[in-house]
N, C-alpha and C positions, 0 to 999 in steps of 0.2 A: 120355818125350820126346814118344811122340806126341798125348798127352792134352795134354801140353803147347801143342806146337803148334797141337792143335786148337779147344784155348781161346781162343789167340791171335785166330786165326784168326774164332772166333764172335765177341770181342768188336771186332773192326775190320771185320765187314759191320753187327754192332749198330751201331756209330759213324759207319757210313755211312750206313746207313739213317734213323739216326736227325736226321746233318745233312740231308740230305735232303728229310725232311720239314719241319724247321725252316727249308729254304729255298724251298721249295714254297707253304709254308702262312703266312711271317711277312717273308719277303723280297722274292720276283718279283711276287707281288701288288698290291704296294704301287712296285715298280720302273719309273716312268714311263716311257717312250717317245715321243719326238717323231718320228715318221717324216715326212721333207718328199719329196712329192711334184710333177713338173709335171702340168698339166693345160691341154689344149690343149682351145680353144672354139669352134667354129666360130661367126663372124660376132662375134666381142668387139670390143666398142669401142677405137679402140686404147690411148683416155688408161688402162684395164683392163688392159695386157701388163705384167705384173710384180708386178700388186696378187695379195693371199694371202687366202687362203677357209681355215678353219682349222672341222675338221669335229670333233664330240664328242659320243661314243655311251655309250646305255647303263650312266648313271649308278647306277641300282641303288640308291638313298638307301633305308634303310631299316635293320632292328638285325644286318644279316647281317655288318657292315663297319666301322670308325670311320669318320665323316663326315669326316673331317682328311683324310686321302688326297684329298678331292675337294678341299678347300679348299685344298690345299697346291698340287695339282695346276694348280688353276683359275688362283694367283697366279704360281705357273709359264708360264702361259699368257697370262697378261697382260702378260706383260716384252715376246712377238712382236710386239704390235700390229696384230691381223689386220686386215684392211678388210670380211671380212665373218665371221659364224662361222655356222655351221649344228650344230644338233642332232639326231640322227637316232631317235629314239624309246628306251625304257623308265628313262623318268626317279625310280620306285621301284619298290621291290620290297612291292607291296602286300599289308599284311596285315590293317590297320584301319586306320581315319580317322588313328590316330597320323604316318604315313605323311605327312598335307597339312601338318601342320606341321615336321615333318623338313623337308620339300620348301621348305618358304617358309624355312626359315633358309639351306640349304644354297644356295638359287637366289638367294638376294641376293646374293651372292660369286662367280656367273655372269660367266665370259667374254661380252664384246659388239663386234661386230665394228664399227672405224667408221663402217661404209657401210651396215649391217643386219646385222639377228641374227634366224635362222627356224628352224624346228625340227617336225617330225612325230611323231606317238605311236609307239609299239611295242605287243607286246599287253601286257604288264604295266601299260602305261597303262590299260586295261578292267578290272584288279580280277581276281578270281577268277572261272577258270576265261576268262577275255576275255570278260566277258560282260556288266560292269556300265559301264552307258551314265552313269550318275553320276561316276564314278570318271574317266572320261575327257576328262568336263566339270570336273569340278572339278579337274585335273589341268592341263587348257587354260587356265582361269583363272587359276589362281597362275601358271603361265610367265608368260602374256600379262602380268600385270601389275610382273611383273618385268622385262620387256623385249623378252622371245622370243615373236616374232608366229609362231603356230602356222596350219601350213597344212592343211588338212583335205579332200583332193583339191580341191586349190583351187592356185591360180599366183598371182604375185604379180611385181610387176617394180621393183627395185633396181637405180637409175644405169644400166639399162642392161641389167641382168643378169634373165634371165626365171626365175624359181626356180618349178619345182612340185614339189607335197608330197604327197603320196598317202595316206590313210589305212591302219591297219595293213593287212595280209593274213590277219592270224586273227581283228581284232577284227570289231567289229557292225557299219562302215559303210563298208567298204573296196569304190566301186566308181568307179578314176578314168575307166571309157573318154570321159564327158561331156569330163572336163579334157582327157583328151589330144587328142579329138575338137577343142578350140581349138589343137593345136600351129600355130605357124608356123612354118617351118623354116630363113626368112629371121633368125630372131631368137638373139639369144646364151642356151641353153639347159641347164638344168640340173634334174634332178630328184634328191630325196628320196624313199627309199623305205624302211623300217625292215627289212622282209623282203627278203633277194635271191631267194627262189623266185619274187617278182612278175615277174622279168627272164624266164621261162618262159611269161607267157602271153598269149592277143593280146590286150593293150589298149595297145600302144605308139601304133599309127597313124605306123607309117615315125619314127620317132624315131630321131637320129644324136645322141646325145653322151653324157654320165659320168650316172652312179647312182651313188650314197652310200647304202649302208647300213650298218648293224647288225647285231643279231641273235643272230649265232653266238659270240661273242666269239673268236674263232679255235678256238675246243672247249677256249681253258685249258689244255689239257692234250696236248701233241701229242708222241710219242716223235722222238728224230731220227731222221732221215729217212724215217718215216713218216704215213700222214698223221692227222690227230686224230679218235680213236675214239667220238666221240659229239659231233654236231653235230647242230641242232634246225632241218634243211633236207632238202627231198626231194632237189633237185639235190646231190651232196656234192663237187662239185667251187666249190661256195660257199663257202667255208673263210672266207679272208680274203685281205686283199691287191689287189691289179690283176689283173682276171678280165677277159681280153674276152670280150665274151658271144657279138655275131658283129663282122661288120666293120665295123659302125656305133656298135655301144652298147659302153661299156667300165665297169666295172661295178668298185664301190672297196667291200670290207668292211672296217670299222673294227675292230678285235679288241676295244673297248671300254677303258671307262676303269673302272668297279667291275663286280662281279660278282657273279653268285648267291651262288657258294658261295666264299669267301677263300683258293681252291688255284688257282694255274697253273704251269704246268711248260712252259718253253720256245715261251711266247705271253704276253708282255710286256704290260703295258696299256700303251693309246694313245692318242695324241691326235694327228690327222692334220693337216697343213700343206701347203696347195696353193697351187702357183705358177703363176698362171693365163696360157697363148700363146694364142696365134691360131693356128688348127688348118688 
């Protein structure tokens, strides 16, 4: 009996383990997420109180993944009808040139916001090792001509809405303090930023409102209620989610919509929904 039992016993944590993985590895992965948040602006126009900014991170196009999850995703996402949509960097996961044509299929079936559509590099946009200045360009080019005006510490202003974009923080041309050196503070403001460790250093210049990143995808993989064991940030209270940073900057990480590797556990991919007030 007790050989018995203990059979039992081994093959129903086998069959847990085993679903487990099978839901880890072939189901949460691919389990979309709309998370809708408000987001208050200071100085928004007001015909702006109610229109939706719809943020999408960290695509990852490349042979780690089926393309279908993005495409499924992306016409999921077009049912909202956002008025703006913003992309916050690592649009493949680079291994060769194969990578630009991947990209140009999957970005013709790009979400576009009616009001504008922007978007900033991540380091995977630099190629191997963040360091190929080609990779980054030619990376910029296919968005751009797909639709998505890419900001490269560079501002840009939409009806009204002042978008700046900041180059990665690990790649080769990350230096926005010129950009932020033009803030106006009178103006309805919003920055792009792929890394959130850039919310740690001075180049804001007294800046008060939201950061949209990337980056971490929430670490994928996070036990409950603790917090997730490997994230690719010095600060690790970057995780994901609504972070205020102090009492000025409130800082949004996207958990991502693909990912490096096809495993998450209890960090759902996402695609962010903002409901934009007057702050």
């Amino acid at each position: 009996m007790k050989r018995r039992t203990f059979l039992k016993a081994g093959l129903g944590v086998g069959a847990a383990i085993g679903l487990g993985g099978l839901y880890t590895w072939q189901i949460e992965p691919f389990w979309l997420e709309f998370v809708q948040v408000d987001m208050p602006i200071k100085n928004l126009p007001q015909e702006h109180i109610g229109k939706t900014l719809m943020q999408i991170s960290d695509i990852h196009v490349g042979n780690r993944f089926p393309h279908q999850h993005l495409l499924d995703s992306f016409e999921k996402a077009k049912s909202l009808h956002p008025d703006w949509v913003v992309y916050t960097g690592d649009y493949t996961h680079f291994e060769n040139e194969e990578q630009y044509s991947q990209l140009q299929k999957v970005i013709k079936s790009a979400v576009k916001g009616r009001l504008g559509t922007f978007g900033v590099l991540g380091n995977h946009d630099y190629g191997h090792g963040w360091s190929m200045q080609e990779v980054s360009d030619t990376t910029t080019e296919i968005l751009e001509k797909s639709g998505i005006q890419v900001l490269r510490d560079q501002k840009t202003e939409s009806e009204g809405l002042i978008i700046y974009g900041f180059e990665d923080l690990w790649g080769l041309n990350f230096g926005p303090e010129n950009l932020m050196a033009s803030l106006d503070p009178s103006q309805a403001n919003l920055v792009l930023c792929h890394n959130p460790d850039a919310c740690d250093l001075p180049i804001w210049n007294g800046y008060q409102g939201w950061i949209l990143s990337g980056h971490t995808h929430g670490g994928q993989v996070k036990p409950p209620f603790l917090p997730a064991p490997i994230l690719p940030v010095k600060n690790r209270k970057y995780n994901q989610g609504k972070i205020e940073v102090d009492s000025d900057r409130t800082l949004y990480i996207n958990r991502a919509l693909g990912h490096l590797v096809p495993i998450r556990f209890n960090v759902r991919p996402e695609i962010t929904l903002f409901t934009l007030r007057q702050a």
